[in-house]
KOLMI-342762 format. One line per field, with one value per residue: y negated, x negated, z of N, C-alpha, C, O in turn. Coordinates in Angstrom, 3 decimals. Last residue first. Example, Ala and Ser with C-alpha at 12.3 -4.5 7.8 and 13.67 -1.06 7.14 Angstrom:
2
nY = (2.250  5.690)
nX = (-12.850  -13.190)
nZ = (7.080  7.800)
caY = (1.060  4.500)
caX = (-13.670  -12.300)
caZ = (7.140  7.800)
cY = (-0.030  3.300)
cX = (-12.900  -13.200)
cZ = (7.870  7.800)
oY = (-1.138  3.319)
oX = (-13.409  -14.236)
oZ = (8.039  8.465)
This chain:
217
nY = (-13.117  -12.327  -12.043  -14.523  -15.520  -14.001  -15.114  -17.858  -17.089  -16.467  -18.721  -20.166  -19.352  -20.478  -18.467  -16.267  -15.098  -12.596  -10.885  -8.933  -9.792  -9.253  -7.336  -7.071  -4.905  -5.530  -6.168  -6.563  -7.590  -5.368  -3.851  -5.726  -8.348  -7.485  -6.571  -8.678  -10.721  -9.306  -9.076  -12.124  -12.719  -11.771  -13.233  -15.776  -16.804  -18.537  -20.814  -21.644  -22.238  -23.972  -23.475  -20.677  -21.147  -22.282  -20.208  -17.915  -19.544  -20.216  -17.371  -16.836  -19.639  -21.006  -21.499  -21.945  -23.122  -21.384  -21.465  -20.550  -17.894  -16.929  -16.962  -15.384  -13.110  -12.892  -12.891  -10.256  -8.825  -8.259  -10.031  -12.365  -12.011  -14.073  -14.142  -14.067  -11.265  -8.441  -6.622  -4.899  -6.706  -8.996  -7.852  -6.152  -7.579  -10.146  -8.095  -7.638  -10.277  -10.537  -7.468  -4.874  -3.037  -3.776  -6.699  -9.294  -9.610  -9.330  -11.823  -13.592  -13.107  -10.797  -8.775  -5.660  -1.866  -0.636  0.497  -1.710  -3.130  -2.470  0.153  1.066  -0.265  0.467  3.008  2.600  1.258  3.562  4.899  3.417  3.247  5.290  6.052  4.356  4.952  7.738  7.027  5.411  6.489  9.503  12.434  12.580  12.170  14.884  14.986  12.529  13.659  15.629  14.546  12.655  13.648  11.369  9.995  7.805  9.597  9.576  6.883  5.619  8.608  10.674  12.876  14.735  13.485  11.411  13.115  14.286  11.646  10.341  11.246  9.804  7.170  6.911  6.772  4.700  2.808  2.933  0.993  -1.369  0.147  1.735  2.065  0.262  0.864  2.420  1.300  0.182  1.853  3.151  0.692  0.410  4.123  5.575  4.759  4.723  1.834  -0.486  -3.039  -4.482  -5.246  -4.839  -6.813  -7.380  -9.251  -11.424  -12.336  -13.655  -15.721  -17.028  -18.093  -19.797  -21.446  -21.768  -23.622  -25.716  -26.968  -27.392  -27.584  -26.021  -27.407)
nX = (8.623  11.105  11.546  11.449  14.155  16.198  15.846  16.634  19.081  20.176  19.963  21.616  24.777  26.345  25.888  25.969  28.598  29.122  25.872  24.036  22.046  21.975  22.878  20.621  18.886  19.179  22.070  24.145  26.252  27.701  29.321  29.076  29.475  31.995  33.476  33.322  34.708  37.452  38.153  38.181  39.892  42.125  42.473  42.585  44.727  46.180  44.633  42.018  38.542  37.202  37.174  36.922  33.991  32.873  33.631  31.968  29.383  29.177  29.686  26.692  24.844  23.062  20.889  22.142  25.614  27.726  27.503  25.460  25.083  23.694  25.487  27.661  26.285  25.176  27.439  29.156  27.459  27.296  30.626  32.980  36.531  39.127  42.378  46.134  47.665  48.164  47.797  45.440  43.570  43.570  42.756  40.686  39.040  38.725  37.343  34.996  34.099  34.034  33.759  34.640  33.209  36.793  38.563  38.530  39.264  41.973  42.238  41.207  43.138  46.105  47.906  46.600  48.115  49.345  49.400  50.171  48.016  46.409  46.226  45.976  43.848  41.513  41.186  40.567  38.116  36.532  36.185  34.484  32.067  31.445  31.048  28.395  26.928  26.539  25.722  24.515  25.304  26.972  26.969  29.128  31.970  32.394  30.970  32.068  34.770  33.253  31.755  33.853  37.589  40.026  42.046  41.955  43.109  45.539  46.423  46.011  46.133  45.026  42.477  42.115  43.117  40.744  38.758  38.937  38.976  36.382  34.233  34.131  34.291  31.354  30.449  31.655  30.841  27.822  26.804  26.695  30.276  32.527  33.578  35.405  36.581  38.269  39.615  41.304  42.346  43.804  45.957  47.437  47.016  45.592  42.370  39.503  38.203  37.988  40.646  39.778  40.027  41.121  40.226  37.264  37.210  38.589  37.694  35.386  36.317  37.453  34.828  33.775  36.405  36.055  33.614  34.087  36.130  34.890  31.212  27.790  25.159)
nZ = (1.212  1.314  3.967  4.669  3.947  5.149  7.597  7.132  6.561  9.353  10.257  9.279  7.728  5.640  3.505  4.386  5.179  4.007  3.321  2.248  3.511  6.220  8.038  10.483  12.599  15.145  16.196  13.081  11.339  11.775  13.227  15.675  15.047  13.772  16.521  17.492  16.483  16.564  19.580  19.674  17.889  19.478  21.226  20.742  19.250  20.407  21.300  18.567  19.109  20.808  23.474  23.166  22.692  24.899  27.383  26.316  26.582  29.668  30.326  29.456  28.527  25.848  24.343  21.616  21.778  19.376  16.750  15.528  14.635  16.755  18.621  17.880  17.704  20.631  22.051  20.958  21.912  24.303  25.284  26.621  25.564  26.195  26.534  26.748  27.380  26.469  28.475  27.694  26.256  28.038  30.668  29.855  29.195  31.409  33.606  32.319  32.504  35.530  37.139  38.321  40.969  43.061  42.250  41.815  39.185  39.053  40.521  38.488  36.230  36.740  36.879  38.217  38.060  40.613  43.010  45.058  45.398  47.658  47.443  44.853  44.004  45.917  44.967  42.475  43.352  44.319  41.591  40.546  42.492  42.450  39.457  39.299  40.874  39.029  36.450  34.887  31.487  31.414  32.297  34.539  34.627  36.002  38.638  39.507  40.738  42.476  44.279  45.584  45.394  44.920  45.440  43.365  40.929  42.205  42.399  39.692  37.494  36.216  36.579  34.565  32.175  32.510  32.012  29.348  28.271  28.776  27.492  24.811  25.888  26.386  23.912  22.308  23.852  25.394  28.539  30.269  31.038  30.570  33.020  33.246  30.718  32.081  34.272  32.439  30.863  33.112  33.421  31.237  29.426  27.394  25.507  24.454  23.008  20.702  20.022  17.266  13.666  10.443  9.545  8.722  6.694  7.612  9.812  8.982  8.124  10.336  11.312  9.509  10.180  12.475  12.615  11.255  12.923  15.296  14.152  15.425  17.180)
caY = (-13.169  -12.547  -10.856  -14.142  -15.934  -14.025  -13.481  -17.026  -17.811  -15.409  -17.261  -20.609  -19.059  -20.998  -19.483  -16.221  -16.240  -13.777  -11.350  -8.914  -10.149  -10.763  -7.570  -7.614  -5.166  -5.290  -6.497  -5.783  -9.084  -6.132  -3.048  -4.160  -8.043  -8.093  -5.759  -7.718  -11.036  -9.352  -7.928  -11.163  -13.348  -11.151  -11.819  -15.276  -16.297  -17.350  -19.663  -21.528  -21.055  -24.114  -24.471  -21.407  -20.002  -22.582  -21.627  -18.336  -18.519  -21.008  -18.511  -15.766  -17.806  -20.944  -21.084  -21.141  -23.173  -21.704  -21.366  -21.601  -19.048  -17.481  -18.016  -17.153  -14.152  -12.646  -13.900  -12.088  -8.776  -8.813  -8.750  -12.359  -10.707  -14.079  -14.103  -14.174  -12.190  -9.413  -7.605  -3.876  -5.500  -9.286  -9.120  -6.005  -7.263  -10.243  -8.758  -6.319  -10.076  -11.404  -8.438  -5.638  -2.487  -3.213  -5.146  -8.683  -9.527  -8.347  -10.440  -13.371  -12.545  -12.649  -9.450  -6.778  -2.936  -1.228  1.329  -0.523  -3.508  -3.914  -0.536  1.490  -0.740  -1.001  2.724  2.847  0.492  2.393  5.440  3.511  1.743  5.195  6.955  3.989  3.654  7.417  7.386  4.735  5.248  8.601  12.158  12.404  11.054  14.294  16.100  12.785  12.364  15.894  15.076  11.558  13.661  12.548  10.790  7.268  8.967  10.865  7.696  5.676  7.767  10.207  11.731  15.318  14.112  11.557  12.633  14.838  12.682  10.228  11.729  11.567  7.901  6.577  7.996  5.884  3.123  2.672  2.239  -0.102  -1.230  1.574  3.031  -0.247  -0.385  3.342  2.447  -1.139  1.260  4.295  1.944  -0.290  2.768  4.924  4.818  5.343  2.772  0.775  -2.411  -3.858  -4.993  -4.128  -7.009  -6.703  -8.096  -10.655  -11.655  -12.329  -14.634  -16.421  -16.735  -18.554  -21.226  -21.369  -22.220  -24.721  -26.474  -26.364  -27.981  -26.591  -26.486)
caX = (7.409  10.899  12.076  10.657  12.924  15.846  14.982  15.111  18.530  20.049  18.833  20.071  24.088  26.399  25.577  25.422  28.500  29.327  26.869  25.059  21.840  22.495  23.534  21.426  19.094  18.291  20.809  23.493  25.566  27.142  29.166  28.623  28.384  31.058  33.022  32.772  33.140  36.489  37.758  36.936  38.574  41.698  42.395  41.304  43.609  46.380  44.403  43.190  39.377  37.105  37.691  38.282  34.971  32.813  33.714  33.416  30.115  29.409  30.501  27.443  25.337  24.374  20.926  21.054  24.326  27.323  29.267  25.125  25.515  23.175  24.285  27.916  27.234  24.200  26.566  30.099  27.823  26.024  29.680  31.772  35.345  37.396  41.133  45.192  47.329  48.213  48.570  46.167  44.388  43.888  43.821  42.258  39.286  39.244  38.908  36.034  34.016  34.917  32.972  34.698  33.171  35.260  38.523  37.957  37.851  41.183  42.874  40.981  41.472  45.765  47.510  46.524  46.957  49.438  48.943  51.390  48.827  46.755  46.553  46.709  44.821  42.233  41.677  41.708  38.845  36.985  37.237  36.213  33.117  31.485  31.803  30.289  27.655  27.027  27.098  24.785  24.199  26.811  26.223  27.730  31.047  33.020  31.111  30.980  34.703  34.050  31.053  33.193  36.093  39.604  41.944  41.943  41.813  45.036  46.329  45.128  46.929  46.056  43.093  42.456  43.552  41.904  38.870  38.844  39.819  37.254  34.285  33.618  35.290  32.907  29.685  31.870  32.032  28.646  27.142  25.443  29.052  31.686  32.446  33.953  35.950  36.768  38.551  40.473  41.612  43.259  44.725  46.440  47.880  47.384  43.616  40.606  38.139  37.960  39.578  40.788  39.065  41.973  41.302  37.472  35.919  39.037  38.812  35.474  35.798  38.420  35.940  33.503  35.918  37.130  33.731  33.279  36.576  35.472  32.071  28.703  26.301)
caZ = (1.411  -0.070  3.035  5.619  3.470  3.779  7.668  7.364  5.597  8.155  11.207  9.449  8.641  6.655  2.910  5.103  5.504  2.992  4.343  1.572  1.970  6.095  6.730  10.040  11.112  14.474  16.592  14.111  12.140  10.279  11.984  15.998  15.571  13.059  14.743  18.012  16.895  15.253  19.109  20.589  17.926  17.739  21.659  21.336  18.383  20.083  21.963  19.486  18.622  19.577  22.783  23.954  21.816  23.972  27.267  26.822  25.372  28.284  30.618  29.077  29.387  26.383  25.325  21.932  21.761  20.585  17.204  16.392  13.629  15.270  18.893  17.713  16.507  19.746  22.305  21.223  20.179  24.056  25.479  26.050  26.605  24.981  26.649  26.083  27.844  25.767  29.013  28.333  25.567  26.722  30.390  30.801  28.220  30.315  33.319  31.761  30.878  34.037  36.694  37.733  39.604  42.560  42.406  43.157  39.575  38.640  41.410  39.730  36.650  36.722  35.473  38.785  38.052  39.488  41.960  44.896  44.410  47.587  49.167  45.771  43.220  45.870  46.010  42.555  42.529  45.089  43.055  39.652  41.886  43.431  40.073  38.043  41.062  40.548  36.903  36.121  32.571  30.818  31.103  34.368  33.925  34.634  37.112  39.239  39.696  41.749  43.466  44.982  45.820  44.241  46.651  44.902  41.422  41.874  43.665  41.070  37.980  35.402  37.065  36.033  32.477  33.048  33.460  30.570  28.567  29.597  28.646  25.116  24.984  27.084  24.804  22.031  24.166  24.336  27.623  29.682  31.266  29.494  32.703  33.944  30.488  30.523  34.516  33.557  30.120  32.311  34.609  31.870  30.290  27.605  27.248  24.439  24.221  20.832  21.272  17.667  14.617  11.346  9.356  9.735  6.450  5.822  9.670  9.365  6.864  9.290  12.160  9.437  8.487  11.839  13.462  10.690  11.534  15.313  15.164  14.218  17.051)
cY = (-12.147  -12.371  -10.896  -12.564  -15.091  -13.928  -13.240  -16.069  -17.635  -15.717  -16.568  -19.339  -19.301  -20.770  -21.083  -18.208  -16.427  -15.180  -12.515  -9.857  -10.222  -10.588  -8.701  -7.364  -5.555  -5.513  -6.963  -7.144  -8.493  -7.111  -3.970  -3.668  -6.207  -8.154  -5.957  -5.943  -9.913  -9.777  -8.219  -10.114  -12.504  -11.557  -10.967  -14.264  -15.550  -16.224  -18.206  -20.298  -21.794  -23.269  -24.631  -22.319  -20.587  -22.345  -22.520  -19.390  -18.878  -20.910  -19.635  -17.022  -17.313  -19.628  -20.983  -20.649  -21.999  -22.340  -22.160  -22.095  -20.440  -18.397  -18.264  -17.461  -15.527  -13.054  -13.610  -13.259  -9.880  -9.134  -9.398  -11.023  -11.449  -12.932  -13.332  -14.663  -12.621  -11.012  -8.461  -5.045  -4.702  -7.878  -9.338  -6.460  -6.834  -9.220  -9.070  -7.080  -8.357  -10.827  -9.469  -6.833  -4.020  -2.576  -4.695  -7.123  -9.061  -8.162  -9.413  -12.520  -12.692  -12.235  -10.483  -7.505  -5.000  -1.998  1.052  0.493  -2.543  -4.720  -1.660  0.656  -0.313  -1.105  1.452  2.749  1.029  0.863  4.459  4.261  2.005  4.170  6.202  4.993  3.448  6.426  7.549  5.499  5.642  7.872  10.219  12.039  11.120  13.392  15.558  13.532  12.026  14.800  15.234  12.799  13.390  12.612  11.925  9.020  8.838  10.746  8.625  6.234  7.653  8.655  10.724  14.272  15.134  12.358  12.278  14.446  13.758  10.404  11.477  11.985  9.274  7.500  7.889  7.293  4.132  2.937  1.633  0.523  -0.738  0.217  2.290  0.707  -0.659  1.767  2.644  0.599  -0.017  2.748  2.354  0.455  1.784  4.288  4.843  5.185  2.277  1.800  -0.858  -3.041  -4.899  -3.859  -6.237  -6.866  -7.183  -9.315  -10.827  -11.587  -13.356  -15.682  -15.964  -17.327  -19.827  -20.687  -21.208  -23.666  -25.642  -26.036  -26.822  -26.797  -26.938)
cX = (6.127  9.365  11.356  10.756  11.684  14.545  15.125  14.797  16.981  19.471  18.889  19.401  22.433  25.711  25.938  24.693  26.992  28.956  27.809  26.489  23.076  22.104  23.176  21.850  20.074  18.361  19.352  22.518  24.893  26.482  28.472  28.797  28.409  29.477  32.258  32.577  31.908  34.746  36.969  36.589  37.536  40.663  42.077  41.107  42.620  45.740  45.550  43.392  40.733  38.118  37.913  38.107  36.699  34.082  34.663  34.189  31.158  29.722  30.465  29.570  26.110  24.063  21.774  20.935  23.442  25.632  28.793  26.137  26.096  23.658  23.600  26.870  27.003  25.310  26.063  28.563  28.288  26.192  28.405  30.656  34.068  36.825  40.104  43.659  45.909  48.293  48.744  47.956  45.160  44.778  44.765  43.048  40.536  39.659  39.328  37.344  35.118  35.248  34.198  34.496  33.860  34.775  36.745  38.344  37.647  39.675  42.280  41.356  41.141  43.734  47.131  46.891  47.416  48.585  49.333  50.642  49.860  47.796  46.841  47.370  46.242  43.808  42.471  42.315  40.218  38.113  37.894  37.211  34.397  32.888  32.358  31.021  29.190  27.322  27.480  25.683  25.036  25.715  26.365  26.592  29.648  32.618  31.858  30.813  33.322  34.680  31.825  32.088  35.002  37.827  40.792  41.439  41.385  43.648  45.571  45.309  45.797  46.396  43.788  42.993  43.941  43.293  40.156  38.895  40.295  38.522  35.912  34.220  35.037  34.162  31.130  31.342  32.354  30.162  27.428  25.473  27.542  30.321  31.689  33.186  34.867  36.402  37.455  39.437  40.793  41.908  43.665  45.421  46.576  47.613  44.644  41.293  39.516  37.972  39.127  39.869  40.621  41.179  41.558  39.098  36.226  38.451  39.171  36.603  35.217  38.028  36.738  34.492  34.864  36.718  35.261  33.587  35.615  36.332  33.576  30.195  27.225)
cZ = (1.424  0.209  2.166  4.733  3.885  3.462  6.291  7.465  6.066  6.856  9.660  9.642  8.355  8.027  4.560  4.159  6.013  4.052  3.522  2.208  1.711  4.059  5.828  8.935  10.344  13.454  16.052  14.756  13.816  10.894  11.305  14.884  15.475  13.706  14.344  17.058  17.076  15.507  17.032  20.158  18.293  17.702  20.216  21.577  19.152  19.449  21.878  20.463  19.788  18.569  21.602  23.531  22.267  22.686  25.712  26.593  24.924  26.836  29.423  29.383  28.905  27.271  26.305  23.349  22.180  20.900  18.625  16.379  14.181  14.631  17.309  18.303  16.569  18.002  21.396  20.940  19.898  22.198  25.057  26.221  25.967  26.371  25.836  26.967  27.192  26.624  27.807  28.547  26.124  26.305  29.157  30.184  28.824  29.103  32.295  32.382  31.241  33.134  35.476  37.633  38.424  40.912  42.368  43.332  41.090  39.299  40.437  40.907  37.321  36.924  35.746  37.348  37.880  39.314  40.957  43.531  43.889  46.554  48.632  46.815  44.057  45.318  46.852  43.649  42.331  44.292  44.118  40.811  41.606  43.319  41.613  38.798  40.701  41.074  38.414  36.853  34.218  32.044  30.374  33.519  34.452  33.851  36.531  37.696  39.077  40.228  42.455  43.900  44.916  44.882  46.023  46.073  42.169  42.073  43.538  42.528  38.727  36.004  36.411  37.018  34.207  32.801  33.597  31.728  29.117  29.159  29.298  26.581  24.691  26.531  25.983  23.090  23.406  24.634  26.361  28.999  31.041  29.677  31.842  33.847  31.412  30.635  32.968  33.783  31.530  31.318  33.935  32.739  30.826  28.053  26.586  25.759  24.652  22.022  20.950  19.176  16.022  12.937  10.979  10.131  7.601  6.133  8.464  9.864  7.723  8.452  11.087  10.240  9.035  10.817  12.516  11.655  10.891  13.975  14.635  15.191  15.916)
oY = (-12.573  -11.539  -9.865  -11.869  -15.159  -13.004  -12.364  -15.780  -17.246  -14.813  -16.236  -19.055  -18.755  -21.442  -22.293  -18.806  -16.624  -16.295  -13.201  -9.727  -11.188  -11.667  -9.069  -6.925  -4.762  -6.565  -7.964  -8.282  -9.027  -7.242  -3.708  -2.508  -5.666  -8.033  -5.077  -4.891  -9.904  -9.290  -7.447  -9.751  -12.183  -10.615  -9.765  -13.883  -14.779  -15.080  -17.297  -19.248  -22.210  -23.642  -25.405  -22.512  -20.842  -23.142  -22.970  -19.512  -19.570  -21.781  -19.890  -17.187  -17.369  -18.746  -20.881  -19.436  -21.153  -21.976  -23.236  -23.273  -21.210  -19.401  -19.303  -18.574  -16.404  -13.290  -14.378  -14.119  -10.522  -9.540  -10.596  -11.000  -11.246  -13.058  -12.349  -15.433  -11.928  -11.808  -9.367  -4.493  -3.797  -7.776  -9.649  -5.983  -7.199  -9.609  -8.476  -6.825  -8.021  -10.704  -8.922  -7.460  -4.006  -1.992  -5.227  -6.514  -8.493  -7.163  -8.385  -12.554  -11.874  -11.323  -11.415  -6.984  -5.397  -2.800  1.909  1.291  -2.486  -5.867  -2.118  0.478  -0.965  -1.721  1.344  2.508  0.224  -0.152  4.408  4.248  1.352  4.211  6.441  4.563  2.972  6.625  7.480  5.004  6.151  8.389  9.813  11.496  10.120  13.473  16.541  13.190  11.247  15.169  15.029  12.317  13.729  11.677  13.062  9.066  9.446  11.355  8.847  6.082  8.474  7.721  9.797  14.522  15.713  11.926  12.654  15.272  14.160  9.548  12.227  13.124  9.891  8.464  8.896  8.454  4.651  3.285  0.436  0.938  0.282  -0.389  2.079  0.615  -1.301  1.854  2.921  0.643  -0.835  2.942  1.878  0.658  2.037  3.490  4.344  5.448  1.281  2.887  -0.022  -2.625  -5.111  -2.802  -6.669  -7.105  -6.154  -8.300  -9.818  -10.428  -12.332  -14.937  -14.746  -16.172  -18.735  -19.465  -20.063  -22.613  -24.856  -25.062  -25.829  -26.432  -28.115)
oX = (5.000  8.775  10.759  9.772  10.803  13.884  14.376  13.601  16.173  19.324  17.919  18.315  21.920  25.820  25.765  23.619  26.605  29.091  27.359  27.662  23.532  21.926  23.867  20.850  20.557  17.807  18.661  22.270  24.889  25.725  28.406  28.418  27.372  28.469  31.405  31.939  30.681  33.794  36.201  35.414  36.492  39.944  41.856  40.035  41.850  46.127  45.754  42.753  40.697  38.397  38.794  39.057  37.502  34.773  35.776  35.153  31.519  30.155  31.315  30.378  26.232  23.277  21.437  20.882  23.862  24.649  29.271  26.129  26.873  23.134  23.162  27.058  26.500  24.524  26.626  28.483  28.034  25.312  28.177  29.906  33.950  36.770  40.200  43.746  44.897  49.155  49.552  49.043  45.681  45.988  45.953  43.862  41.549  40.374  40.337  38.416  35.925  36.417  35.034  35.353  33.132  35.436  35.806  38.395  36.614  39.100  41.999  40.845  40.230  43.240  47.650  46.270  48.496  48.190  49.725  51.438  50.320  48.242  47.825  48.568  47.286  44.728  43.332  43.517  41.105  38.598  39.024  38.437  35.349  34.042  33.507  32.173  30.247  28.124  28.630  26.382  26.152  25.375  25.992  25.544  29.005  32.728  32.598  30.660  33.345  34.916  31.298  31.593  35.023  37.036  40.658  40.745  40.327  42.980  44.795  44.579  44.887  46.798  43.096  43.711  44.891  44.383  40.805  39.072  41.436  39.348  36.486  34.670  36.005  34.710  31.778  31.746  33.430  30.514  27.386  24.425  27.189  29.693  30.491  32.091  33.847  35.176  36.257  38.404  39.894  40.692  42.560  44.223  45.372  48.432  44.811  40.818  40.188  37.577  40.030  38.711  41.826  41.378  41.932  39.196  35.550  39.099  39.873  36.539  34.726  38.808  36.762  34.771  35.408  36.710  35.160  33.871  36.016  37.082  33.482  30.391  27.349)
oZ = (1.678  -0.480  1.856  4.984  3.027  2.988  5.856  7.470  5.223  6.035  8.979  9.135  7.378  9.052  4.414  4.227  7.165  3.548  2.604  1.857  1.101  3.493  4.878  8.368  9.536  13.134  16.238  14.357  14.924  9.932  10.104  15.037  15.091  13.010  14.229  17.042  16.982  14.897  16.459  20.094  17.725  17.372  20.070  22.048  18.580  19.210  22.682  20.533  20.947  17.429  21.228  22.773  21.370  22.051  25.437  25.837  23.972  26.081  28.570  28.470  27.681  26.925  27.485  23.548  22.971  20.255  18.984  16.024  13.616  14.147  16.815  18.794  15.867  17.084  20.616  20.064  18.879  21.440  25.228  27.198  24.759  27.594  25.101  27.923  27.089  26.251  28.008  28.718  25.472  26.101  29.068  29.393  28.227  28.180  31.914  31.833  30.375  32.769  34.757  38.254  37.432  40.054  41.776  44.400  41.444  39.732  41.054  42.026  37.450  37.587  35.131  36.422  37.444  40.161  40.166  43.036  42.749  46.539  49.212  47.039  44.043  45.855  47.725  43.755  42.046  44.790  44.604  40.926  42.032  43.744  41.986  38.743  41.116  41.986  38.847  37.738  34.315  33.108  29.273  33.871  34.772  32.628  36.552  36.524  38.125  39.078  41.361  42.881  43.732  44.768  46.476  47.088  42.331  42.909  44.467  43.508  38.835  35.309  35.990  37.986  34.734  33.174  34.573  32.623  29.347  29.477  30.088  26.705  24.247  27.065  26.270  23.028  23.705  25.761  26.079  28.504  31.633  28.810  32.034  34.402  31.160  30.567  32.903  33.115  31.330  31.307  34.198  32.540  30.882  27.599  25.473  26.864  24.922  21.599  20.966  19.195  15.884  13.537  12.070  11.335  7.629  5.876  8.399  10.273  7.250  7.858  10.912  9.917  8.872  10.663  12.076  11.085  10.033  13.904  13.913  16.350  15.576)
């Protein structure tokens, strides 16, 4: 693994190339963004962001939510993955937010996480973009950066990611970190077809120095 002055050194050149990275899924309020975040699990967040103006418009709030029939929250996020779980989860999650938190959402991750439907990685994005409380969301864009450019080890989880990135990144930085990791993985350091000719770091990245090579051949 490289240590935490090289991690910098590349974090910061993707700050130049993504100045303005930033959560994409649309909300006004905390509520509104803890709900498109547990839609958006499987999804894109642009197919998210199709749907849930219409939803909340009919459901603005978790009471509205809380009392809204389960075909009815349905017809609205049908067209995305999973939608009857994701329907079952964002009802029972308002219902929580109701009985256990006056219909405010929770700012500590362990009272996020025992809502239904949320898992770490959408506490943390909560945490960060709805609370500026600082935290790292590890998605599949977080792990697939920093395993290349071996920020993290190879076979790190999804925690050790986490982990990792906290130590190495201050922690005013972790709520800009997450959303640039996540540019850079999702407009340039793809899945598939990396940037890596035109990358500037790619005079620090191994993976991208072999799919060079592996180019020329």
């Amino acid at each position: 693994m490289i240590n935490k002055e090289k991690t910098m050194i590349a974090i910061n050149k993707m700050y130049e190339m993504f100045p303005e990275a930033h959560g994409e899924l649309t909300h006004d309020t905390p509520f509104q963004l803890l709900i498109a975040v547990i839609l958006s699990a499987q999804t894109t967040d642009i197919s998210v962001n199709k749907i849930t103006p219409a939803l909340f418009a009919a459901y603005p709030t978790p009471d509205k939510l809380a009392q809204a029939p389960m075909e009815e929250i349905i017809s609205y996020i049908h067209s995305i993955g999973l939608y009857r779980n994701k329907a079952k989860n964002i009802k029972a999650c308002a219902n929580q937010l109701m009985t256990k938190y006056d219909g405010k959402v929770p700012q500590t991750r362990n009272q996020l996480m025992e809502l239904p439907g949320v898992g770490r990685k959408t506490a943390n994005v909560v945490l960060g973009d709805a609370f500026k409380i600082p935290a790292i969301a590890v998605d599949t864009h977080v792990q697939r950066v920093t395993k290349r450019l071996r920020i993290c080890k190879q076979n790190a989880n999804v925690l050790e990611v986490e982990n990792t990135l906290m130590r190495k990144v201050p922690k005013e930085l972790w709520i800009k970190t997450h959303h640039t990791l996540i540019f850079f993985g999702r407009y340039h350091c793809t899945a598939r077809s990396p940037k890596c000719s035109s990358c500037p770091l790619l005079d620090m990245c191994q993976e991208g120095k072999n799919r060079m090579k592996l180019k020329e051949t």
